[in-house]
C-alpha positions in Angstrom: 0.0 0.0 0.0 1.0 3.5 -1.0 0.9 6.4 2.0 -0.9 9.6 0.8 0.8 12.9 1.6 -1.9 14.9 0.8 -5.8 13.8 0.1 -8.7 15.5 -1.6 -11.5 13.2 0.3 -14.7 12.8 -2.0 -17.8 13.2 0.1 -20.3 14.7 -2.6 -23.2 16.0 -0.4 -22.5 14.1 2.5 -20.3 15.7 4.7 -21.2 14.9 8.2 -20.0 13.4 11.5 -22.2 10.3 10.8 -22.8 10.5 6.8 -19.6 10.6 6.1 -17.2 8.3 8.9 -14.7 8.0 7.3 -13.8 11.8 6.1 -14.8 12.8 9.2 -12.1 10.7 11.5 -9.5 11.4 8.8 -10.4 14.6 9.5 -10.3 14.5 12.9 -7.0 12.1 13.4 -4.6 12.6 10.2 -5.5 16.5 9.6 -2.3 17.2 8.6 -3.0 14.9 5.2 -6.1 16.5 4.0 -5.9 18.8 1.1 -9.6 19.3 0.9 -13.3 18.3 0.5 -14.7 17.8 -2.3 -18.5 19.0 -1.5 -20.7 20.7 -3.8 -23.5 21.4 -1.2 -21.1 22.7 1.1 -18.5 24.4 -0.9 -16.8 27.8 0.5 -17.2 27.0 3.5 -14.3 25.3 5.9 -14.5 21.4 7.4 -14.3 23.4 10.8 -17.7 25.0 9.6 -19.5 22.0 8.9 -17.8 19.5 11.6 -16.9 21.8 14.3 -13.1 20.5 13.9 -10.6 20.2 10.5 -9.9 24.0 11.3 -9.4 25.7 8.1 -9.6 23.1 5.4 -11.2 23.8 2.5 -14.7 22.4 0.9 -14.5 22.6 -2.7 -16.9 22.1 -5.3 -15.5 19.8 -7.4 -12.3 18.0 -8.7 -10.9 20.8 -10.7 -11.1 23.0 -7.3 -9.6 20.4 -5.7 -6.4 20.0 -8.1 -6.0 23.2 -6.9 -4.8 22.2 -3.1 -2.5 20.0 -5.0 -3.7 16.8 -3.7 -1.8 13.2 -4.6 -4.9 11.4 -4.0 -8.1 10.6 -3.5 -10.0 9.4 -1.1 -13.4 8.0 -0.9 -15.2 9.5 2.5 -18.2 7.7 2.5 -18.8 3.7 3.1 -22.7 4.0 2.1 -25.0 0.8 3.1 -24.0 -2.1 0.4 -20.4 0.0 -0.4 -21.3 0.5 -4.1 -20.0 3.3 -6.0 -22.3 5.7 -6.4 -22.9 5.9 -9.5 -22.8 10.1 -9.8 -19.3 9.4 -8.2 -18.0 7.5 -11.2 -16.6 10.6 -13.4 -14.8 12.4 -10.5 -12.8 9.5 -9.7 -11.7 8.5 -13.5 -11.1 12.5 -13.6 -8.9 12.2 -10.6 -7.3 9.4 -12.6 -6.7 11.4 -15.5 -4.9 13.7 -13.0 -2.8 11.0 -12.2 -4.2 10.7 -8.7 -3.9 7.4 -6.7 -7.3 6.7 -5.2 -8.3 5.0 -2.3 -11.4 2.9 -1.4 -13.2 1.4 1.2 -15.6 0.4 -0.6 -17.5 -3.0 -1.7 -17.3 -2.6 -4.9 -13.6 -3.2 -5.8 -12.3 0.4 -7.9 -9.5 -1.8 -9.2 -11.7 -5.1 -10.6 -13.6 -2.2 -12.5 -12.5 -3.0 -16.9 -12.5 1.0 -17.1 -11.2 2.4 -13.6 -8.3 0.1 -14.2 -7.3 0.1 -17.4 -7.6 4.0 -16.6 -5.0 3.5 -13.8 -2.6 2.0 -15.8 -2.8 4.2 -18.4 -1.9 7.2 -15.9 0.8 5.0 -14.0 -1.7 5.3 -10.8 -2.2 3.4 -8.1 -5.6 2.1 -6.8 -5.8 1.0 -3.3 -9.1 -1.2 -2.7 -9.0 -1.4 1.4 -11.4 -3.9 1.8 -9.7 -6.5 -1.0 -10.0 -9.7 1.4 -7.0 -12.2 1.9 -8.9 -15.3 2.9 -6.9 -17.3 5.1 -6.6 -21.3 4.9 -8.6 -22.3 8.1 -11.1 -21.3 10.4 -10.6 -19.8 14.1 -8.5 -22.3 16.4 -9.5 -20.6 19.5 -5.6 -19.7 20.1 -6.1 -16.8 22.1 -8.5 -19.1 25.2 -5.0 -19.3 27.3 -3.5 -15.8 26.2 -0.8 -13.9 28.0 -2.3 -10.1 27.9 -5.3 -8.0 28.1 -7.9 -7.6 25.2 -10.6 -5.0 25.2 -13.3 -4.9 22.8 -15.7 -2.4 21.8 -19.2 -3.4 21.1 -22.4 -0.9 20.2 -26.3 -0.9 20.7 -26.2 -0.2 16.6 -24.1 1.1 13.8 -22.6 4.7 14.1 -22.2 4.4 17.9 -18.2 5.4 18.0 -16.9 1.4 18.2 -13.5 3.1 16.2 -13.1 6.2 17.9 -13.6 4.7 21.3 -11.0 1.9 20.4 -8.9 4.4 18.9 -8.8 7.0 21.7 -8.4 4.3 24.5 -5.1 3.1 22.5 -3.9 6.3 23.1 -5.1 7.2 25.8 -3.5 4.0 27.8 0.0 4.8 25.8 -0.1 8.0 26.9 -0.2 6.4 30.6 2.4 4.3 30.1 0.3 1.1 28.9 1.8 -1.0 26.5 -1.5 -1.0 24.2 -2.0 -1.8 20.2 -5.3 -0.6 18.2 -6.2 -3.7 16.1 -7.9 -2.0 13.0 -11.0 -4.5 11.9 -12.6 -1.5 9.3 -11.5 0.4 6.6 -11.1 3.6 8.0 -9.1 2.0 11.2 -6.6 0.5 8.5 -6.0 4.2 7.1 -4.9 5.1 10.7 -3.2 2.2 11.5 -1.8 1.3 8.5 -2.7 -2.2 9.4 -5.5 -4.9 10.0 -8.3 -6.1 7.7 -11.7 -5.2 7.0 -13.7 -8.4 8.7 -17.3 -7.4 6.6 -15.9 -8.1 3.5 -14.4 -11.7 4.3 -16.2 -15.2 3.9 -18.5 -15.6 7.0 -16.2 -19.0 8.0 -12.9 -16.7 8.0 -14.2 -13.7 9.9 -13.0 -15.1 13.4 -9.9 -16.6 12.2 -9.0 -13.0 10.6 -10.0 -11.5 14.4 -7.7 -14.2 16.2 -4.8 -13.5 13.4 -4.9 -10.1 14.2 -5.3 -9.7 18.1 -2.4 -12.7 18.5 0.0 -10.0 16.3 -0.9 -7.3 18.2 -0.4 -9.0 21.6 3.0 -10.0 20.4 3.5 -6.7 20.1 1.4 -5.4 23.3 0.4 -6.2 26.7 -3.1 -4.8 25.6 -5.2 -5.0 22.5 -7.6 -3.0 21.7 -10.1 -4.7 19.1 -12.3 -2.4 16.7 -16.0 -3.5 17.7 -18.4 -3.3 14.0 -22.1 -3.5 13.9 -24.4 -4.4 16.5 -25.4 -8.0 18.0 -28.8 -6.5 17.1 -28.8 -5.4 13.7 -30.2 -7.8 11.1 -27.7 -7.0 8.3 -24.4 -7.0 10.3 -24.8 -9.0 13.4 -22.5 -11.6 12.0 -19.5 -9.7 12.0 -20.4 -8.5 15.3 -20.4 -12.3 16.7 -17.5 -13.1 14.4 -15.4 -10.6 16.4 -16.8 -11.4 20.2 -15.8 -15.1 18.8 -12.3 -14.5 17.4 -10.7 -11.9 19.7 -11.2 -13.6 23.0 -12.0 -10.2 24.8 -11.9 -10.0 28.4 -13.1 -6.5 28.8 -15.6 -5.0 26.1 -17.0 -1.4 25.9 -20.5 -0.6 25.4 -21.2 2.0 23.0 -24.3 4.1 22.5 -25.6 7.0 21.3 -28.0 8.6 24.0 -31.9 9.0 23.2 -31.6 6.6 20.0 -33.7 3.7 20.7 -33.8 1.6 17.5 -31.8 0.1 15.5 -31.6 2.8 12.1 -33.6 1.9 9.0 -35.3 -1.3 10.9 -37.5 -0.2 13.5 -36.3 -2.8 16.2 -36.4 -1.7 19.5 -33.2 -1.3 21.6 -33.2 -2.1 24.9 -31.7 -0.1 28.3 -28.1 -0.3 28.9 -28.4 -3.2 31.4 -30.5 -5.3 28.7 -27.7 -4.3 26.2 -24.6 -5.5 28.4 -26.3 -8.7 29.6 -26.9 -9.7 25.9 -23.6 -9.2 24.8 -22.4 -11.4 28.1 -24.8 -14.1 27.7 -23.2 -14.4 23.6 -19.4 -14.2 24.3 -19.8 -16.8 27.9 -20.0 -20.0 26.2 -16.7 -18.9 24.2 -14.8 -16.8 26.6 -16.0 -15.2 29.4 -15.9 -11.6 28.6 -18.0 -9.1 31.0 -18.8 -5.3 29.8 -16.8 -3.0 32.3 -17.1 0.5 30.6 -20.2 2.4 29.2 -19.2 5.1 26.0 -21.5 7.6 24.9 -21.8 9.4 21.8 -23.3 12.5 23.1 -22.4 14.5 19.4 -25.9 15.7 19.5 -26.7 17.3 22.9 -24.8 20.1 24.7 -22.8 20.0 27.2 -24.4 20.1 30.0 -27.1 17.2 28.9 -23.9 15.8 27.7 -22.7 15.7 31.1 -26.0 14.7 32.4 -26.5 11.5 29.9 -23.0 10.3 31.1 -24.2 10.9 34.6 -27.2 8.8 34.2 -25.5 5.8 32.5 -23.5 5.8 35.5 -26.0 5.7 37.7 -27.6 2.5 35.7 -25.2 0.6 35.1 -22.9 0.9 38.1 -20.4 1.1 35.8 -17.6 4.0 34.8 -19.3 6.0 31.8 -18.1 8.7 29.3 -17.9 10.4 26.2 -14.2 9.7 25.0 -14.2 13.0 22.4 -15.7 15.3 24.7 -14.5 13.9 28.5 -11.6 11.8 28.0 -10.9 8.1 28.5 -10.0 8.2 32.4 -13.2 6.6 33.6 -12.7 3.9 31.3 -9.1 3.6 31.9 -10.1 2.9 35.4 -11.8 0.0 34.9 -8.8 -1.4 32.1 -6.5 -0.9 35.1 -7.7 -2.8 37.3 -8.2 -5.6 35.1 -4.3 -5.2 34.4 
């Protein structure tokens, strides 16, 4: 894989903290990389105008704006529900081509199994980089990590979109920070662009997913005292609950986070009811115990929507249910969670 210098990160009337993840944690984590947005609904403005971080970045209108930032690549920043190109998209990225930029994907639909997007790149000595392109291993899960030496952590969510990376992400750092040996284990597209590592579980055969999960969480804890698993999906949702499982299954995890964002109560686009906190963790107990014994030991909210003092309050009240440390790792930090990682250590 290639490393970008400087992206142009296509999110075509999308640009959001939730409609567009993965611009928005680039954004957010790797700002320094980003030569702009490409917008159209949005454009004049700054990312710090529409996310409320990216500071001065520019939104542009459209690729020839954006050649303008000199950009060396481009970046899809949406992972839309299937991961097919949209099909408006198409033109902009065989433009970006023609300006000899490498594009990156983190798509379903493979950008460089496309006849005319690769014969495109070739043409313009480009390079297309297609992050969820599985390697299948050659066996299933052997359950290798049951007598481990080290700590995994794992974040799980009530649904999609409830921070499972960030969460993972900031508790990496936070425990290095404190002197904790700790390794993010990227399981998601946009956790490989951070990482630089990993593999995107949702795209693999549903026999290899745990295998993948116990592949990567034994290299990280060769590395780590601590590995910190990327949770995806939800044991609740209907169209991704299997990747959910396939990670609970394959990473061993002894600690897991609960993620949630406060005042949702069903899962998006399905109309299935989540339940309280308590209902939530003693699901996701009850499905890992036969395996591993895991137990939830941290609640994090996603409190993007409220202010800060109901902010405050909705980490307050999850406290109070659960009996458990609560937080919102963007807004309050990772000490309450750290806590509870700590004493497991």
């Amino acid at each position: 894989m290639f490393r970008p210098d400087r992206l142009a990160i296509l999110a075509e009337g999308k640009l959001g903290l939730l409609t567009s993840k993965t611009a928005a944690v680039i954004i957010r984590y790797r700002p320094e990389q980003v030569a702009c947005v490409i917008d159209s609904t949005r454009s004049g403005r700054t990312v710090g105008d529409v996310l409320g971080f990216g500071g001065t970045i520019p939104v542009v209108g459209s690729l020839e704006e954006a050649m303008k930032t000199a950009p060396d690549s481009l970046l899809m920043g949406i992972a839309p529900r299937g991961g097919a190109l949209p099909p408006e998209w198409r033109r902009t990225v065989l433009s970006a081509i023609d300006n000899r930029l490498n594009v990156i994907s983190g798509l379903h639909t493979l950008l460089g199994d496309d006849p005319e997007i690769a014969a495109r790149a070739r043409r313009s000595d480009v390079e297309i980089w297609d992050i969820r392109k599985p390697v299948i291993p050659e066996d299933v899960a052997q359950g290798r990590l049951r007598d481990k030496h080290g700590l995994v952590v794992l974040t799980v969510g009530s649904d999609c979109r409830s921070g499972k990376m960030t969460v993972a992400y900031e508790l990496t750092r936070s425990l290095n920070d404190k002197g904790v040996d700790a390794e993010f284990v990227p399981t998601g597209q946009t956790g490989i662009l951070l990482a630089g590592w990993g593999a995107v579980v949702d795209r693999l055969p549903g026999d290899f997913m745990s295998r993948v999960v116990e592949d990567l969480t034994v290299e990280a804890l060769s590395r780590s005292a601590v590995a910190v698993v990327e949770g995806q999906g939800s044991l609740l949702h209907p169209a991704y609950s299997g990747v959910t499982l396939a990670l609970m299954h394959g990473c061993y995890a002894d600690a897991m986070i609960l993620c949630h964002q406060p005042g949702k109560d069903e899962i998006e686009g399905y109309g299935i009811s989540i339940p309280p906190l308590n209902g939530l963790k003693e699901i996701y107990e009850k499905a890992c115990k036969p395996v591993f014994p895991s137990r939830v030991v941290a609640v994090a909210l996603n409190t993007y929507e409220l202010d800060e003092d109901a902010a405050a309050a909705a980490v307050a009240q999850a406290e109070s249910e659960m009996g458990l440390p609560a937080t919102d790792v963007v807004r309050f930090g990772c000490d309450r969670i750290l806590e509870a990682i700590k004493e497991m250590l």
